[in-house]
C-alpha positions as CSV (number, residue, x, y, z in Angstrom):
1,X,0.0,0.0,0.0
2,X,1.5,3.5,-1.0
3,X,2.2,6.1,2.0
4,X,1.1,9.1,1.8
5,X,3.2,10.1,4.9
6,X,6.9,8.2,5.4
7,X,8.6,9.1,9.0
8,X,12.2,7.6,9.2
9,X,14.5,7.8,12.2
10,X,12.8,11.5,13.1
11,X,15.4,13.2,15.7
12,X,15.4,16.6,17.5
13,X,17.2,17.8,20.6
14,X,16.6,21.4,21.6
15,X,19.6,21.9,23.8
16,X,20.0,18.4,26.1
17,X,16.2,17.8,25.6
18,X,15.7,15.6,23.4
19,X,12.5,16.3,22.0
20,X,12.0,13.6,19.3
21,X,14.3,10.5,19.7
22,X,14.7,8.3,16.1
23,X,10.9,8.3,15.4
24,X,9.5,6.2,12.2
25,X,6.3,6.3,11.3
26,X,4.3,5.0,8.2
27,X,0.3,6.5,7.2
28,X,-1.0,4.5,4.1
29,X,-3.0,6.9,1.7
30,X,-6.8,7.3,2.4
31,X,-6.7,6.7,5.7
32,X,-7.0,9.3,9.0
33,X,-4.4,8.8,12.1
34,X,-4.9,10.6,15.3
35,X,-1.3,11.8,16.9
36,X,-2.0,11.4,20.6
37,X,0.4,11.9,23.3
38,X,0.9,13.8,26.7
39,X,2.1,17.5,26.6
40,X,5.5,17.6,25.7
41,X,5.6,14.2,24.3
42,X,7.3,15.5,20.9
43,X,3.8,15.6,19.0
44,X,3.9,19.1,17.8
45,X,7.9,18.6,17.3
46,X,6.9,16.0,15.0
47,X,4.5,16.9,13.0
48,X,6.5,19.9,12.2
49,X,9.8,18.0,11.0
50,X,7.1,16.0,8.6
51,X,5.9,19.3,6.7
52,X,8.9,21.1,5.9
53,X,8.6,23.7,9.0
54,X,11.4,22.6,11.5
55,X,14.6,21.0,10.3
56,X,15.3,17.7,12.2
57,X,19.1,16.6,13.5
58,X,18.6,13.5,12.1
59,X,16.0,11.3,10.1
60,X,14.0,11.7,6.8
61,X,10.5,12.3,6.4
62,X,8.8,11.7,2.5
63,X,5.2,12.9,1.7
64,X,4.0,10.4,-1.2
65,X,7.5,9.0,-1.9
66,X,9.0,13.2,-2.0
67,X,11.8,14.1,0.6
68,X,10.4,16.7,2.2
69,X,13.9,18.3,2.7
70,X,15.4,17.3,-0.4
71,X,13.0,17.7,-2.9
72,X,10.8,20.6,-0.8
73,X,8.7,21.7,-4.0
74,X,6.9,18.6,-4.8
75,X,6.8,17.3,-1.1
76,X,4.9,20.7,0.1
77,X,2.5,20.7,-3.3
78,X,1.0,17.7,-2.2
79,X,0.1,18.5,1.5
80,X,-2.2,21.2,3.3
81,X,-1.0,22.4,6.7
82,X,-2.7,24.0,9.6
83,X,0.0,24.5,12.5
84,X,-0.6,25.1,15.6
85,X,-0.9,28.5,17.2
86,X,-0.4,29.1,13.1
87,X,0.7,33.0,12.1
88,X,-1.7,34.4,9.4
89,X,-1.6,37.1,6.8
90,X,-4.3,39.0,9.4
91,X,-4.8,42.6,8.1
92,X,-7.0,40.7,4.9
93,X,-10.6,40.1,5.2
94,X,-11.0,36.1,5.6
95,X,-11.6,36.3,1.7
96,X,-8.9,37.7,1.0
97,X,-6.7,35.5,2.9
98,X,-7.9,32.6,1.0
99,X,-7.8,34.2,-2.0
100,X,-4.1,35.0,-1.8
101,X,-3.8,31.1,-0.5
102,X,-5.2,29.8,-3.9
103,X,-2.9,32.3,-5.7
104,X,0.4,31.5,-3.8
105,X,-0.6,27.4,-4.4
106,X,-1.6,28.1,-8.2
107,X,-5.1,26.9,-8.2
108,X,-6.5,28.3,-11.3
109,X,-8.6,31.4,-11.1
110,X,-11.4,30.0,-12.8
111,X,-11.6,27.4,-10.0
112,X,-10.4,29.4,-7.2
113,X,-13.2,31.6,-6.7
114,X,-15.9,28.4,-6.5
115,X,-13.6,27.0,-3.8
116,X,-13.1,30.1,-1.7
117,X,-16.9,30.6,-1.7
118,X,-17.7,26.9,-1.3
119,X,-14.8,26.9,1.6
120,X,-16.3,29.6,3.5
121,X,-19.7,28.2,3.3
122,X,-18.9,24.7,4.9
123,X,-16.8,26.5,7.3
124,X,-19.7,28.6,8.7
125,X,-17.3,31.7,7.6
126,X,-19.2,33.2,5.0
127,X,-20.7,36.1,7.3
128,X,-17.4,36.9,7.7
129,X,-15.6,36.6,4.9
130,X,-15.4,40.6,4.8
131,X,-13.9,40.8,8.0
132,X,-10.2,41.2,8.6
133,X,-9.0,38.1,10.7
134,X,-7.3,40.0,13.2
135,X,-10.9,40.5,14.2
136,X,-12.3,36.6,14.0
137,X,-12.2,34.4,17.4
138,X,-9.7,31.8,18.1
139,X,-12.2,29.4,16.7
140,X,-12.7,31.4,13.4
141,X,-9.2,31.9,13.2
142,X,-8.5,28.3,13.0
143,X,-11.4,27.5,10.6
144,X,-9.8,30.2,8.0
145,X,-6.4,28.3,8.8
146,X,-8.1,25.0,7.8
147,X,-9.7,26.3,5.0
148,X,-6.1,27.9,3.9
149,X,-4.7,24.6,4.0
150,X,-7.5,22.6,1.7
151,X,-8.0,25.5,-1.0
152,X,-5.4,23.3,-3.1
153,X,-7.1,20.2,-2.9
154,X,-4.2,18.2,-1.7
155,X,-4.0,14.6,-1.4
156,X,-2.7,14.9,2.2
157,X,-3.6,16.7,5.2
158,X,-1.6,17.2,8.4
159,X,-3.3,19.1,11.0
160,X,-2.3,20.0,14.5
161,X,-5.0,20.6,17.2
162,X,-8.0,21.0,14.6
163,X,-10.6,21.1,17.0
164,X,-8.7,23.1,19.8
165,X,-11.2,26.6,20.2
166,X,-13.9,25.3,17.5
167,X,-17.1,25.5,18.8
168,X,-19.6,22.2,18.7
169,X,-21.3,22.9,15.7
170,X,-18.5,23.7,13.5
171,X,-16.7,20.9,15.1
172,X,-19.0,18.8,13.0
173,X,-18.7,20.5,10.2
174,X,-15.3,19.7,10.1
175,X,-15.9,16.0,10.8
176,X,-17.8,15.8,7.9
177,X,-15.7,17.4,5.6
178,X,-12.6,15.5,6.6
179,X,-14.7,11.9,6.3
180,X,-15.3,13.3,2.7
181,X,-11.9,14.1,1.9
182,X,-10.8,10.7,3.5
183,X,-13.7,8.8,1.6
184,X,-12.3,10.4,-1.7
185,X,-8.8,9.1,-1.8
186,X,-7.0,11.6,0.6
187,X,-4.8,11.2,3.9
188,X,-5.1,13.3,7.4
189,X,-2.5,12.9,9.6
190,X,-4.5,15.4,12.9
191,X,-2.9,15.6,16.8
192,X,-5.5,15.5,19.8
193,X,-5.8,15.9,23.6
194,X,-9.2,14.0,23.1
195,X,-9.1,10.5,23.2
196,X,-12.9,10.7,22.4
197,X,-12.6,12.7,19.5
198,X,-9.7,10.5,17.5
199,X,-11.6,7.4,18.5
200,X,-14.5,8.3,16.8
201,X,-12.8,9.7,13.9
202,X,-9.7,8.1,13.2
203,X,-9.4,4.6,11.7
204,X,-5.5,4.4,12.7
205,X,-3.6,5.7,15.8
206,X,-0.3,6.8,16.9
207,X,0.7,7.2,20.5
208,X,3.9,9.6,21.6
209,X,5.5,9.9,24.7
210,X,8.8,11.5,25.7
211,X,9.7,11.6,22.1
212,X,9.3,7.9,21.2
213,X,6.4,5.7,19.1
214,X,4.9,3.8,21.7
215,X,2.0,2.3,19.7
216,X,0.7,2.7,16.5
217,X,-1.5,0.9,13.6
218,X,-5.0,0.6,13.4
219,X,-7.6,1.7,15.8
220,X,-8.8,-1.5,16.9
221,X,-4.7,-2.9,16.9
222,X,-3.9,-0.2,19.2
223,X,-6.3,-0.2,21.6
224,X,-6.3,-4.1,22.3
225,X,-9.5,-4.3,23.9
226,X,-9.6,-1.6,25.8
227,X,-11.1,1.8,25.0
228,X,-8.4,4.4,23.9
229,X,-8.4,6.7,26.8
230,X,-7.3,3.5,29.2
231,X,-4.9,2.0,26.5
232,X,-3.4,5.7,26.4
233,X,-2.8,5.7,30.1
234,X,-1.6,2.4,30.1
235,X,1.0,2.7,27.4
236,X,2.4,6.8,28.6
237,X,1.6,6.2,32.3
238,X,-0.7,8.0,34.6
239,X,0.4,10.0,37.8
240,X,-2.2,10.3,40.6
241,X,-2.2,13.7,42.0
242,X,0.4,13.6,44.8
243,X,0.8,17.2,46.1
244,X,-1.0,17.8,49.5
245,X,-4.1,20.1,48.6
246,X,-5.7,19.7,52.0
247,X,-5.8,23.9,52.5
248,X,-7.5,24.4,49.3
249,X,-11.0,22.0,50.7
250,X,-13.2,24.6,52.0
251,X,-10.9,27.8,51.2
252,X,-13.2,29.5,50.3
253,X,-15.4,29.0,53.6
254,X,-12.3,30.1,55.3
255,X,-11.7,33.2,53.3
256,X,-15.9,33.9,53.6
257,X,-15.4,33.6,57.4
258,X,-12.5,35.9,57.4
259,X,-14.3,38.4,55.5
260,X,-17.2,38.0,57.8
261,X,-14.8,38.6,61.0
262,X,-13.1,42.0,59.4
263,X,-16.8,43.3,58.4
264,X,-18.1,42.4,61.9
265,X,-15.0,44.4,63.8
266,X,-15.6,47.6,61.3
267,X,-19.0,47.3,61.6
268,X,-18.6,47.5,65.6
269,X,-15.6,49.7,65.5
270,X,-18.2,52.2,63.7
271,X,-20.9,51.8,66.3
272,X,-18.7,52.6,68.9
273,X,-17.4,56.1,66.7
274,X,-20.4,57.1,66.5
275,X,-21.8,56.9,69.7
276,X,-18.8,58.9,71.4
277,X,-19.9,61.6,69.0
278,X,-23.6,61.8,69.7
């Protein structure tokens, strides 16, 4: 079966942390793989190595058989990215934005304006599409992002946090439009906190942590009977809360009472002032 994304030997220290230690990874075309892992686990990292944005130490990552480092051009033509906490052109009108997105990625003008408007539309953007994005919401600001990153049609996606600051209803939107894009030949490679979220979406899983592959292949393969969210913990580890927190149950009772106290003594304090003066 034909990869749409090839990870080999991925490395990255920032300093003495190593961040991604000699990660491989393979994501056969038309299917969706959710990226999970703890913060810090090197997903992020990762993902970024894969698309061109953060040169690794060590490794070689290939988008439908391209080096993405050696032969950037055709690598980056056939993916659409949405970082996170991604930096956008801002001072154009949501239009705009994905106007000049077409333009920089060559779709042809005759075609660009359908898929702009068609974009916005499934987006739940069109009302703003005249608005400058500096002004959208976090949420709208990630749904432009998306949009930005599909206006080219490409055959894979690789999305960090999708769904981070998207509200419910657009949240499904999105679903739908990447089981579509899945269920017409192309690949999304999408991180998550929600364990929820990628099982219900997802078809194949990878699990991070501390910069390694713990788990990955198919849904069902990597959760081994269990749901995800108890697999997860099971393969990263889980912590219980350790830290003694015994002054923070009924704090606010205390603080209340306090309060109570000090407005009692001014409240008497006053009484007595004004009874020397009468």
């Amino acid at each position: 079966m034909e990869c749409a994304l090839a990870l080999s030997e991925l490395t990255k220290r920032f300093g003495t942390n190593l961040a991604v230690d000699r990660l491989s990874l393979e994501v056969p075309t038309g299917s969706m793989l959710g990226l999970v892992g703890p913060n810090g686990a090197g997903k992020t990292t990762t993902l970024s190595m894969a698309t061109g944005l953060l040169r690794p130490d060590a490794g070689r990552a290939r988008v439908l058989g391209h080096d993405v480092w050696s032969d950037p051009p055709r690598a980056k033509a056939a993916m659409g990215v949405l970082p996170d906490g991604v930096r956008l052109f801002d001072r154009l009108t949501g239009r705009e934005l994905l106007t000049y997105a077409g333009r920089l990625r060559r779709v042809p003008e005759t075609e660009l304006v359908e898929r702009r408007e068609g974009l916005l539309s499934s987006l739940g953007l069109a009302d703003a599409a005249d608005k400058l994005v500096v002004d959208y919401s976090a949420g709208m600001t990630k749904k432009i992002g998306l949009a930005c990153a599909l206006v080219h049609a490409p055959r894979l996606l690789v999305l960090d946090e999708p769904f981070e600051a998207v509200d419910p209803i657009s949240g499904q939107g999105i679903r739908t439009i990447l089981r579509g894009y899945v269920a017409n030949g192309g690949t999304v490679v999408l991180s998550s906190h929600v364990m929820e979220l990628v099982e219900n979406l997802c078809d194949r899983v990878a699990v991070i942590g501390a910069g390694q592959l713990l788990a990955a292949g198919t849904l069902d393969e990597v959760r081994a009977g269990e749901s995800l969210q108890d697999r997860f913990l099971s393969l990263v580890g889980s912590e219980a809360a350790t830290g003694d927190l015994g002054w923070l149950t009924g704090a606010a009772g205390v603080v209340d009472s306090e309060a109570d106290s000090e407005a009692d003594s001014e409240a008497d304090s006053g009484a007595d002032s004004e009874g020397v003066t009468r």
